[in-house]
N, C-alpha and C positions, 0 to 999 in steps of 0.2 A: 504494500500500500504506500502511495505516495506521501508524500509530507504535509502535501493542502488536503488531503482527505483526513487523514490523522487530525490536524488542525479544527475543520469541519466538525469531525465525530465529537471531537473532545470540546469546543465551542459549544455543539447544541445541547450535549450532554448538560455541563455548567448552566447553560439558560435553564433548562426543563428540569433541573435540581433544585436550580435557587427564585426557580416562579413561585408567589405563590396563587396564583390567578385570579390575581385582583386587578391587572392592569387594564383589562378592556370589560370586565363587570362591575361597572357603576354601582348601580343597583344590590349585588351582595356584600362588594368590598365594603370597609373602614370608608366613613363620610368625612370630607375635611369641609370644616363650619364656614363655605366660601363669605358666608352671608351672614357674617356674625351681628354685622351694622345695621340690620333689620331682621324682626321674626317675621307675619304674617305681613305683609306689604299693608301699606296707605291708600296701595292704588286700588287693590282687591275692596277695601272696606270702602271704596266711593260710590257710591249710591247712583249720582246724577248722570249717564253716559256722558252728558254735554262736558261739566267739568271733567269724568275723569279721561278724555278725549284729549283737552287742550291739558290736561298735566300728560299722559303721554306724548303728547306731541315736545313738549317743552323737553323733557329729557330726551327725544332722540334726538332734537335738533343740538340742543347742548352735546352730546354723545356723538353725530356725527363732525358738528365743530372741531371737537378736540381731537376727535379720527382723524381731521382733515390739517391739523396746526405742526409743523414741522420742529416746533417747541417738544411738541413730545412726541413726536413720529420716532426724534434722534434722543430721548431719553435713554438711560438708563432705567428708572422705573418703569413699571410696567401700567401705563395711565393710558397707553395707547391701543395695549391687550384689552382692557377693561373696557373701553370708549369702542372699540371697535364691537366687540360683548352685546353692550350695550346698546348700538345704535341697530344691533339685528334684532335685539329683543325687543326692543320696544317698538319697530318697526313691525312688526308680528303682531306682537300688540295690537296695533295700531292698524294691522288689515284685520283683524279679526273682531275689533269695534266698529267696523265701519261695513260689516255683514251683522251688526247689530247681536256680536255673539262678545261674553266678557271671560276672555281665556284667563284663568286663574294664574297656572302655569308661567306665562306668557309673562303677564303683569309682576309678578314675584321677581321672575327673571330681572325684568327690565327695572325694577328700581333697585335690586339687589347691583345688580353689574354697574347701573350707574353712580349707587353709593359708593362703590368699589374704588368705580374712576376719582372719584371726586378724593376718596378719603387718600388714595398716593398722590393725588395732586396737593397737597396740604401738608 
């Protein structure tokens, strides 16, 4: 046997020893608290479509702003991972009140990532 097969065998071996398959199940793995800065969203508990419309809209516009500001495009923090997060979730959001439907999910998301952003920019 060659020496890149050797390599190979003994590589994947090491990965499938020291998995322990939490990397792509969400869902059963250990949860980290992304969303410490909020429990049950503010957006969720908004009653009026109208208002909670124009508060989603205000966060994704702020969230694609800062997607779009080369201040933290070239950060070292990650305020540009978070605004980016953010500007899809509430985007989401934001087609899915506009079918007159209030995605739970969605709205969590989108104030959770944009506290996110807000809190590395700070």
């Amino acid at each position: 046997m060659n020496i890149r097969a050797r390599l190979l065998i003994s590589a994947t071996a090491l990965l499938l020893a020291g998995s322990t398959g939490f990397a792509a199940d969400i869902i059963e793995g250990p949860t980290a608290d992304y969303c410490r800065t909020v429990g049950t969203s503010n957006l969720v508990l908004t009653d009026n479509t109208v208002d909670l419309t124009k508060q989603v809209v205000k966060l994704m516009d702020e969230s694609v702003a800062v997607a779009n500001s080369p201040e933290w495009i070239h950060s070292s923090r990650p305020v540009f991972v978070w605004a980016s997060e953010a500007k899809v979730a509430c985007g989401m959001a934001y087609g899915y009140l506009k079918t007159n439907y209030k995605d739970e999910d969605t709205l969590n998301k989108c104030e959770c990532f944009h506290d996110r952003m807000v809190e590395y920019m700070n």
